[in-house]
N, C-alpha and C positions, 0 to 999 in steps of 0.2 A: 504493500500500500504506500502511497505517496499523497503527500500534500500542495496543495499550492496556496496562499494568502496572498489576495493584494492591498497594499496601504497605500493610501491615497496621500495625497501631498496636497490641502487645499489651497487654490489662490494659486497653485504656478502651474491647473493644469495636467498634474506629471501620474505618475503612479510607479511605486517600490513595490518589489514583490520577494515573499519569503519562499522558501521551497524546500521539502525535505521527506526525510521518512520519518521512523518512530526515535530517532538517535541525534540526527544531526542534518543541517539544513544551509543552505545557498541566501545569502542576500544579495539581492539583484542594483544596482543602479540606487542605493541611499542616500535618502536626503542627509544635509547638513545634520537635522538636529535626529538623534539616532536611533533617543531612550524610544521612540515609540516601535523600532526594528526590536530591540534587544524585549521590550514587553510582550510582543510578539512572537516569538523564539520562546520566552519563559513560560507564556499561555500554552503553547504547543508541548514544551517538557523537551526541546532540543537544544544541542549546541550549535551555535555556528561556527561551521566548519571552513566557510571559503565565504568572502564577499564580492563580486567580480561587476567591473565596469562595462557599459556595453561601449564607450566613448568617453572624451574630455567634454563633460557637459558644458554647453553655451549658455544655459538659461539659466542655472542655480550651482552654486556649492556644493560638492560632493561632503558626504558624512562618512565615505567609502576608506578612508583611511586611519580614520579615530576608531570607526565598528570593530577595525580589524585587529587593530593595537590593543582594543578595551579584551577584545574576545579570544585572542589570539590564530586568528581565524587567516589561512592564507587568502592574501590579496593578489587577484586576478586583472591584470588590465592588459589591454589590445600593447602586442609589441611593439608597434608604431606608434606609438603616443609618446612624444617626449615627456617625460618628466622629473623629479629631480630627489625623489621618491626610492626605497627599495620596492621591488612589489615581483611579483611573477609573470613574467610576460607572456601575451599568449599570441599561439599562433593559428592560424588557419591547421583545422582538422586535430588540435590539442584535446585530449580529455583529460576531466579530473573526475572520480571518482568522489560523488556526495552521502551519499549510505549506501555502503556495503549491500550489509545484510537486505535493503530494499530494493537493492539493483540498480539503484540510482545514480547517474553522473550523466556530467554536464559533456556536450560536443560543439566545438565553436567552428564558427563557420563566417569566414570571413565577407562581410556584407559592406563594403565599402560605398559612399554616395553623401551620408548625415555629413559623415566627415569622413578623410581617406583610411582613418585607422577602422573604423567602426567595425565592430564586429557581434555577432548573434550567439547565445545559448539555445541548442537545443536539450532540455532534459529528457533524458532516454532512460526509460525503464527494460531493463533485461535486453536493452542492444535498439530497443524501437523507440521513436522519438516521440512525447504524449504532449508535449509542451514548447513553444520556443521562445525566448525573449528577445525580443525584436528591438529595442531600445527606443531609437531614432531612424530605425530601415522599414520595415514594414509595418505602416499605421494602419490603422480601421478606414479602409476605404481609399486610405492615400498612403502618401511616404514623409518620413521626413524632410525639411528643407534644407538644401544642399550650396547654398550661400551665406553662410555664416562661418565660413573658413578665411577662403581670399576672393575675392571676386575673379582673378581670372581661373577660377578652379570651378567654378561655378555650372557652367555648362558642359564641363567632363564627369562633375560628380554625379550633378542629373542624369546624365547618361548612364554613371555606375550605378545611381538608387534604381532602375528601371532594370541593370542586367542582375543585382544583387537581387530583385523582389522577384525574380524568374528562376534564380537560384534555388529561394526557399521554398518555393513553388516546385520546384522540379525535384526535390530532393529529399519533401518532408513529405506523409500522409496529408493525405485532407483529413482528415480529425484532430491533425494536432491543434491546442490551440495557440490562438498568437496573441502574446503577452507583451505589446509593447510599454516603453516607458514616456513616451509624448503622445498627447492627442487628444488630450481632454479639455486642452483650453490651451495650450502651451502654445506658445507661438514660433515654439521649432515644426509644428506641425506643418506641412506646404501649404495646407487652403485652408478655406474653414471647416472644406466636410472632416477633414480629419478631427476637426472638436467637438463633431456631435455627438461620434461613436462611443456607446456606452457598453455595458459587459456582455459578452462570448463572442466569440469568431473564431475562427478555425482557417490554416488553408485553402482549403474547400470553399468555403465561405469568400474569400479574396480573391481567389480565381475566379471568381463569377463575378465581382464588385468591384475591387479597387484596383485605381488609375492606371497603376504601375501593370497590372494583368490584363487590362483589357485595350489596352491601345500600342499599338507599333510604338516605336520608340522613341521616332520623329516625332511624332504626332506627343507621344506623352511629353516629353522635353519642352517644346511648344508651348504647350497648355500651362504645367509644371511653373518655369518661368516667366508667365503671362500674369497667374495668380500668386504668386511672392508679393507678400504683405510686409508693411516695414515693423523693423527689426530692433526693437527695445534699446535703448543707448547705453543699458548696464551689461547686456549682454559681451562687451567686447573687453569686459574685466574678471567675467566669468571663467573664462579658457586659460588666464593666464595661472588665475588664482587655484586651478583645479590642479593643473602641471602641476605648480608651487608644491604641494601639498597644504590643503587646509590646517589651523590651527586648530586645536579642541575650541567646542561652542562652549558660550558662558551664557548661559540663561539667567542669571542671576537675578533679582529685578536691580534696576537703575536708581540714583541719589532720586528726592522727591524735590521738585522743585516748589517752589511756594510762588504768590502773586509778582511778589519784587522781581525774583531770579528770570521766572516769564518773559515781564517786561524787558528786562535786560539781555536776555539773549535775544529778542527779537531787536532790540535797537542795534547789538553787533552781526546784525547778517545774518543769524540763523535758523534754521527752520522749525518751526511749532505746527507740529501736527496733530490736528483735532482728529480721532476716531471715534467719533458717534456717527448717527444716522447722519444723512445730509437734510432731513427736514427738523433734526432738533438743531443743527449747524447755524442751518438760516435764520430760524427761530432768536440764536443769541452763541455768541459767541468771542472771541478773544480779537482784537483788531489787530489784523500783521498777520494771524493763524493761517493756515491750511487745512482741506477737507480731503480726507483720504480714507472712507468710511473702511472699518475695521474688517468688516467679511464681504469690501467689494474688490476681489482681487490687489489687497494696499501691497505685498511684496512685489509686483510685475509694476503698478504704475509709480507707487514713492520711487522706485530705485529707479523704473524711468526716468522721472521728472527731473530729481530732486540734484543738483550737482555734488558729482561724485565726492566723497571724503566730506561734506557739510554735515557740522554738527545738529543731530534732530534730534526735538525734545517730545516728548508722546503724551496727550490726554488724552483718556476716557472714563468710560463711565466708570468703570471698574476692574479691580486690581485681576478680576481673571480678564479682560478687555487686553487690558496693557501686557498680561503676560503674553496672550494669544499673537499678539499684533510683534512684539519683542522676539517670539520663535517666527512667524513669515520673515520679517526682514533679515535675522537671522539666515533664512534658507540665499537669499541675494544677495549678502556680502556686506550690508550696514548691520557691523559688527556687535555693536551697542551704543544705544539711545546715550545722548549726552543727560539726560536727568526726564524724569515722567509726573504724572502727576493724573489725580484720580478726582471724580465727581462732578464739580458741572461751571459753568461759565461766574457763577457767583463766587464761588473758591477759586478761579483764575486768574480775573481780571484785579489792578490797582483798586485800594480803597479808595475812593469816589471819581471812579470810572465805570461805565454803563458799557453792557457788553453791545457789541454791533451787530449788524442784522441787515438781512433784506432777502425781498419778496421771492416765492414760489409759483408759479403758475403753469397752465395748460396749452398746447397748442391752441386750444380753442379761445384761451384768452386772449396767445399771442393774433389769432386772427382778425379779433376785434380791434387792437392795435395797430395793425400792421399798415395800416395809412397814417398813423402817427409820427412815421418817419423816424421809428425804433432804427435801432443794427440788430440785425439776429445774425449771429452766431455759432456756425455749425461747427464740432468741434471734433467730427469725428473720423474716421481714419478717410482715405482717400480711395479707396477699394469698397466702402459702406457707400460714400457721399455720389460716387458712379452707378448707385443703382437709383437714385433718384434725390433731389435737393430741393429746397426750397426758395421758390424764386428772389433773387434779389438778398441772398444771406452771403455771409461773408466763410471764406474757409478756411480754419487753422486749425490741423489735427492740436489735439488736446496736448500730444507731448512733444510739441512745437511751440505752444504757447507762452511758454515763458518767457523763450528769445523773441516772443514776436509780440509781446503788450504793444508796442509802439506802432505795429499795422491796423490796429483796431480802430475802426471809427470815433470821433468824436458823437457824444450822444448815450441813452440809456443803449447798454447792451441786453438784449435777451439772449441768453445760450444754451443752446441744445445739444443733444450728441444722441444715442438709439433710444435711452432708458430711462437715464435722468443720474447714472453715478457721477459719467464722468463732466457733466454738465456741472454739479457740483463739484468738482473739482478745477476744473476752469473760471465760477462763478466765483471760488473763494479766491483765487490769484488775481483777479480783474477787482472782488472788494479790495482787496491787502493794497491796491495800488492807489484806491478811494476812487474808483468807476464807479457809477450809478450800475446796476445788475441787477437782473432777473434771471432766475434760474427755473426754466423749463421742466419740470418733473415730470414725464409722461413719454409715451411710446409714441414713437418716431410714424408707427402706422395710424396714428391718429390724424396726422398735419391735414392730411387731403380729406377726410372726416369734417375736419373743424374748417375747410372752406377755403383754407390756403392753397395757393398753385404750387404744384410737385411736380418738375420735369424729371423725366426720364431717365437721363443719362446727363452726366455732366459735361 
């Protein structure tokens, strides 16, 4: 008998996977913070044996190097991967034996394309493969995105994710299943159908559906690089830091900051970030703050936004809030919060200072407006904004906009984006500068409902 767990990584998207028999067990691809691998392993009553990389992650921090030190567990990574690291390097068609007594061990197979080292797990029970772990080569539906190396590597790799997805196709059952580690949200995934896919797939299953198996190679390469969506700005500190070897995470929580220490870090440049909802945000809040609500993906957009090494201080509601928010960032490399601080705009702000504020609304409001000679403000990526916009709005993806306050219209801004998160996110950068703001709360499928003109294509 054998096992497989998957753990989910929220906010980057990703997914870790445990694997074993009744003795000892495989972690696959580990985030940063670990304790939740090793609880995992303890629920099951196994040791881990081996932790192995399927690549040098682009999107987050490996945990893959502290699991293995804590556990003593051999470390597995692609021999092509520079790093700076002891570890066991693996090669095309290498096994290791995972439990014994279960039959179980790993067979790698070298799938090059996410990146040139990348490489796949098949776990094989008694010599047959029941399982693969696909990392960043073969997603649900798609494959990974094959430009976040060098760009002129770019359209050779695509070409490899496309002979690598025909590899596992040719060489594994169709019952195996594929257990990749992007594609749930992550934005190493190629398109978006890769973020829809949710749990079983198989082989079999991908031969019949995804991109990589059902089109010529021209044709996929084509498509493949047509849909390339842009690329996180933290992600190019990701690859170096992984090489490096991470440091062990400190969870610890951070000094508490008080009202005074607030004000003062926001008068030297640094970042205050509010994680409550975006409607208690707007409601009242800290002037100079940011909105970077705590469960809407904050480790993918704060490390976006936010310039690299800037010290950031964290409020929320509550001390499980701040710890939550303190492991995301943790997983993308901001190390630890410069000081935090818990409960609500009244215990933030200077003693006889009023916290600041401004309005929420509906496309339908905005349409009643919209001869008022507003700016509306679309704020969302460039690949959303092509499937249809609203007439006469202005367009600055969201995590452009910091460098680009100075393009915006003079005038009340209304700002929108699909949802209404990242609108508040935007809204609270365009308050912190003292713009008049409305922040758009509502779904993007409403605009042409509430009576506004929605072209087409941009």
């Amino acid at each position: 008998m054998f096992f497989v767990d998957t753990i989910e990584v929220p906010g980057l998207g990703n997914r870790t996977y445990l694997a074993g028999g009744a003795h000892t067990a495989v972690a696959v691809d580990p985030p940063r913070d670990i304790d939740h691998v090793i609880a995992a392993a303890a629920r099951r009553g196994v040791r881990i044996s081996h932790v192995v990389e399927t690549h040098l992650h682009n999107d987050y921090v490996t945990g893959g190097l502290e699991l293995a030190r804590l556990t003593g567990a051999a470390y597995l990574v692609p021999a092509g991967a520079r790093v700076s690291y002891a570890r066991v390097p693996v090669h095309d068609g290498d096994r290791h034996d995972i439990d014994a007594a279960a039959g179980l061990a790993l067979r790698a197979l070298a799938t090059p394309g996410h990146t040139p080292h990348h490489t796949a797990y098949a776990l094989e029970q008694d010599g047959s493969a029941v399982a693969v772990f696909t990392g960043g080569s073969l997603l649900i539906g798609t494959v990974g995105r094959p430009d976040l190396v060098e760009p002129r590597l770019t359209r050779d790799l695509a070409r490899a994710q496309h002979a690598s997805a025909h590899r596992l196709a040719a060489e594994l059952p169709d019952e195996t299943a594929v257990l990749p580690t992007h594609g749930f949200g992550s934005f190493c995934a190629s398109n978006q159908s890769g973020r829809a896919g949710g749990d079983g797939t198989t082989i079999g299953k991908e031969k019949a559906n995804n991109a990589a198996l059902v089109r010529d190679v021209d044709t996929f390469v084509a498509d493949l690089l047509a849909g390339l969506d842009d690329v996180p700005a933290y992600y190019t500190h990701m690859g170096p830091a992984n090489a490096e070897g991470p440091a062990p995470v400190d969870l610890t929580p951070p000094a508490v900051a008080d009202a005074d220490e607030i004000a003062a870090r926001l008068a030297a440049g640094e970042w205050v970030v509010d994680l409550r909802h975006r409607v208690a945000f707007a409601a009242g809040h800290v002037a100079g703050s940011f909105n970077f609500e705590a469960d809407g993906q904050l480790g993918m957009y704060l490390a976006w936004l936010i310039p690299w090494g800037k010290p950031v201080t964290l409020l929320a509601e509550s001390a499980e809030q701040l710890a939550a928010a303190q492991r995301q960032l943790a997983r993308v490399g901001i190390e630890r919060p410069a000081a935090g601080a818990t409960g609500d705009p009244a215990h933030w702000v200077s003693e006889g200072t009023a916290p600041a504020s401004f309005p929420r609304a509906t496309f339908a409001d905005l349409a009643r407006r919209s001869r008022d000679g507003v700016v509306v403000l679309d704020v969302r990526r460039d690949s959303e904004r092509a499937g249809g916009f609203i007439s006469g709005s202005v367009h600055i993806p969201v995590h452009t906009l910091r460098e680009r306050l100075g393009e915006v219209p003079a005038g009340q801004v209304w700002v929108h984006c699909a949802g209404g998160m990242r609108a508040a996110i935007a809204a609270s950068l365009l308050d912190a500068q003292g713009r008049s703001v409305v922040a758009v709360d509502d779904s993007f499928d409403s605009a042409v409902a509430a009576g506004l003109t929605v072209h087409a294509t941009a």
